[in-house]
C-alpha distance (Angstrom), angle and dihedral (degrees) to the residues before:
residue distance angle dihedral
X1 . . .
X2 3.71 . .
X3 3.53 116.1 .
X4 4.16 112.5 -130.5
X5 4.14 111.1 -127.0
X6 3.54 114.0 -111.8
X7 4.23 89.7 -121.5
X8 3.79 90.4 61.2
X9 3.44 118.2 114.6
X10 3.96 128.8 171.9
X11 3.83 112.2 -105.1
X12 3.72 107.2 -98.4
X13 3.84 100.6 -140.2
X14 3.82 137.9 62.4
X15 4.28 95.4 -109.6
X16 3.58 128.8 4.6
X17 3.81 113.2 -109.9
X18 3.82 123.9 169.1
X19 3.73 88.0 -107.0
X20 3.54 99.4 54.6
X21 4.43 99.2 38.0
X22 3.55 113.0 83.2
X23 3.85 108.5 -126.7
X24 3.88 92.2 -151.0
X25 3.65 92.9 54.2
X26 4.00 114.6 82.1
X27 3.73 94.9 -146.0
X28 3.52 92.4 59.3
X29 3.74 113.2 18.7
X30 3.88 91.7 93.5
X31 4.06 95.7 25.4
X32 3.69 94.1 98.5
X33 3.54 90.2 49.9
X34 4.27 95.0 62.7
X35 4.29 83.9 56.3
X36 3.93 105.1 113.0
X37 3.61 99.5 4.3
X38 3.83 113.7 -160.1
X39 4.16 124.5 -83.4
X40 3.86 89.5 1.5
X41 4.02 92.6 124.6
X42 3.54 101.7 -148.7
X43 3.66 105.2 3.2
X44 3.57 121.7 122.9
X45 3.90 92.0 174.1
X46 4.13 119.2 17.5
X47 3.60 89.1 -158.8
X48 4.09 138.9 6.1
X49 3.70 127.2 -53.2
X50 4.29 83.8 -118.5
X51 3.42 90.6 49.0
X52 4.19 94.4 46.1
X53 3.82 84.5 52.4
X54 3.74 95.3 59.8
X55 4.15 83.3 47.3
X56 4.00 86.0 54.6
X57 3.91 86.8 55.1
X58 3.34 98.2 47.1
X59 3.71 93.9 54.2
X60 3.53 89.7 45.3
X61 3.73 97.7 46.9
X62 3.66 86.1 50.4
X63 3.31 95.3 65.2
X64 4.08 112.9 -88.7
X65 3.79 123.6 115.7
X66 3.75 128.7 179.9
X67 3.84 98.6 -93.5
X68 3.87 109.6 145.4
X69 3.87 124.9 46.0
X70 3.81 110.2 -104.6
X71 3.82 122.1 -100.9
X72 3.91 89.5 -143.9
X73 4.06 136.2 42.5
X74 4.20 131.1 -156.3
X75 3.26 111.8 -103.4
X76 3.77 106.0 -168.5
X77 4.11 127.7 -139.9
X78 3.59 117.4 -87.4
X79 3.93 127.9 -146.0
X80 3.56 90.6 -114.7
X81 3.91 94.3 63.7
X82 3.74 134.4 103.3
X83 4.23 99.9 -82.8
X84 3.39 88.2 -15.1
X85 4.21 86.4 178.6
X86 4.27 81.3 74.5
X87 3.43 93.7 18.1
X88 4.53 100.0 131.1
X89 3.59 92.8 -152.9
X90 3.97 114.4 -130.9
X91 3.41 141.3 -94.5
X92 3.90 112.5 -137.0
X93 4.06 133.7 166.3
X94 3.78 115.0 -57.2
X95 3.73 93.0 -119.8
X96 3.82 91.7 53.3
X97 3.64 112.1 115.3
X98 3.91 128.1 -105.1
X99 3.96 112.0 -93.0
X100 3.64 118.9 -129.6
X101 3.43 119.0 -111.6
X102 3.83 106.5 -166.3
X103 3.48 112.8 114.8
X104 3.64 120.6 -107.5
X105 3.69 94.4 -99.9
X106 3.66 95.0 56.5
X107 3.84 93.9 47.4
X108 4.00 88.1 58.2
X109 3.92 92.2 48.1
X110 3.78 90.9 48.3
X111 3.99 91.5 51.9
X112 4.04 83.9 57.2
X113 3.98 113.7 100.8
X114 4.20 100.4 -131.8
X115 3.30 95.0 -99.0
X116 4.21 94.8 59.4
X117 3.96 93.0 43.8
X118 4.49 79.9 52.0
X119 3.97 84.4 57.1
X120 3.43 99.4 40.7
X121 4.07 89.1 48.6
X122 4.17 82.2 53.3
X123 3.61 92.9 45.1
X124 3.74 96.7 46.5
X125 4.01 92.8 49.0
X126 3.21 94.9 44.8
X127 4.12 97.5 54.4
X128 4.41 81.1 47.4
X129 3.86 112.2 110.9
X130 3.70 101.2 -132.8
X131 3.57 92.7 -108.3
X132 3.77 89.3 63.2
X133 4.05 87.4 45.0
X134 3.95 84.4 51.6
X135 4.07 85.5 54.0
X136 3.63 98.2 45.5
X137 4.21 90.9 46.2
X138 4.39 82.2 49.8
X139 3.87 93.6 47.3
X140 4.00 95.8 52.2
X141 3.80 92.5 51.4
């Protein structure tokens, strides 16, 4: 059985991002790197985050350190994408700009001036059987 190095420590966060692995660190200075590997359809990590660590140290003990500033960025899977449970997320050009993660419905209620989104409100409650008035009034307490 495989005998765990005294240096290794369990990643502190949910999923590696570049903004939350610590380049200087050999566990994680590559871990964000093994997120989304290539032609996995639907796999945002192949194997565990303890696992991925140990593939960070090997890279690192072999040699490679994060040197240069990378030409592409993570970009995870929204909850509007196709299967978006197994969606991988996507890697895309560093300079490409953040996606936006509302949902459609809040997009079209933030393009409404005050007064519409008032309206709509009126509208909305007004089509509501009472038992789905009774629901709303339950799930805002």
């Amino acid at each position: 059985m495989p005998v765990i190095p005294e240096d290794f420590t369990k990643f502190p966060h949910s999923f590696p991002l570049r903004e939350n692995c610590d380049p200087t660190n050999p566990y994680q200075a590559f871990l964000w790197m093994l997120v989304a590997m290539p032609y996995q359809n639907g796999a945002q990590l192949v194997f565990p985050v303890d696992y991925l660590q140990f593939v960070s140290k090997r890279i690192w003990d072999c040699g490679a350190r994060p040197v240069e500033e990378p030409t592409v960025k993570y970009q995870p899977p929204l909850n509007t994408d196709a299967n978006w449970l197994t969606s991988p997320g996507s890697w895309v050009e560093a300079d490409a700009p953040e996606r936006d993660a509302r949902r459609p419905v809040e997009k079209a209620v933030d393009n409404l001036v005050n007064q519409q989104q008032a309206e709509l409100v009126r509208e909305l409650w007004k089509r509501m059987t009472p038992e789905q008035r009774k629901m709303l009034a339950e799930d805002e307490q």
